[in-house]
C-alpha positions, 0 to 999 in steps of 0.5 A: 500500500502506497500512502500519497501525502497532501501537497503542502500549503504554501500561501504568499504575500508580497509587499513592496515599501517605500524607503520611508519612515512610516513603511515598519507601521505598514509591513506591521499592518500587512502582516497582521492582516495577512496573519488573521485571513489565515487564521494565525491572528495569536502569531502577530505580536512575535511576528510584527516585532520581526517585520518591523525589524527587518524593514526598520534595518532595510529602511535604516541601512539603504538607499532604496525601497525594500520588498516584504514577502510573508510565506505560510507553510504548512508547519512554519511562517518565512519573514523575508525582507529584500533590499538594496544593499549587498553588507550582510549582517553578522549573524554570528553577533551575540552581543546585544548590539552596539551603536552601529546596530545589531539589537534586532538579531537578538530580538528575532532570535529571542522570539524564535527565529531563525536567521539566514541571509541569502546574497544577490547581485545589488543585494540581499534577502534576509530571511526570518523563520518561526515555526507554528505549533503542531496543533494550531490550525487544529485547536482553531477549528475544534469546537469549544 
């Protein structure tokens, strides 16, 4: 007998912000919105510390506009901020951060999240992943 698993689940956003002050309130936003229509609304404190992170870093440390894409997957949510600038963060600092930066790595990590930079020509992807609990999806649609 051959068991055939379900595809996973993938569902996607994609937001393109502006080099602005008020794009972290706005990817907080999207986020929160995108979170309730699938039904991880409990997820969106942790998760909008992590994207205005993210932006506040691309907004902070570039010259130009940055793309915000949230990804669900069937057992995780990928935070993935894009910009313009090819300096990569150390992702081995574990000092808290000093004037030049380097707090928002602890917060992410301290959240749950897993950290990975993804090089480009004119850039880089900075990747955020948190997993979700086993049971989520189940304990929101049990009865009470």
């Amino acid at each position: 007998m051959t068991t055939i698993a379900p595809p996973p689940t993938t569902t996607r956003h994609v937001a393109a912000l502006p080099r602005d002050l008020h794009s972290p309130a706005a990817a907080r936003r999207i986020t929160a919105r995108w979170l309730e229509s699938l039904g991880h609304a409990a997820r969106t404190p942790d998760v909008s510390v992590i994207v205005s992170e993210l932006v506040t870093n691309a907004v902070r440390h570039t010259d130009g506009p940055c793309v915000l894409t949230l990804t669900a997957h069937s057992a995780s949510l990928d935070l993935a901020v894009t910009d313009h600038s090819e300096e990569i963060p150390d992702l081995r600092r574990r000092d808290g951060g000093d004037h030049r930066g380097g707090f928002g790595l602890e917060i992410m990590r301290s959240l749950g999240g897993r950290i990975t930079v993804v090089p480009r020509l004119g850039g880089k992807t900075v990747h955020v992943t948190l997993t979700l609990a086993p049971d989520t999806a189940a304990s929101r649609d049990a009865p009470p």
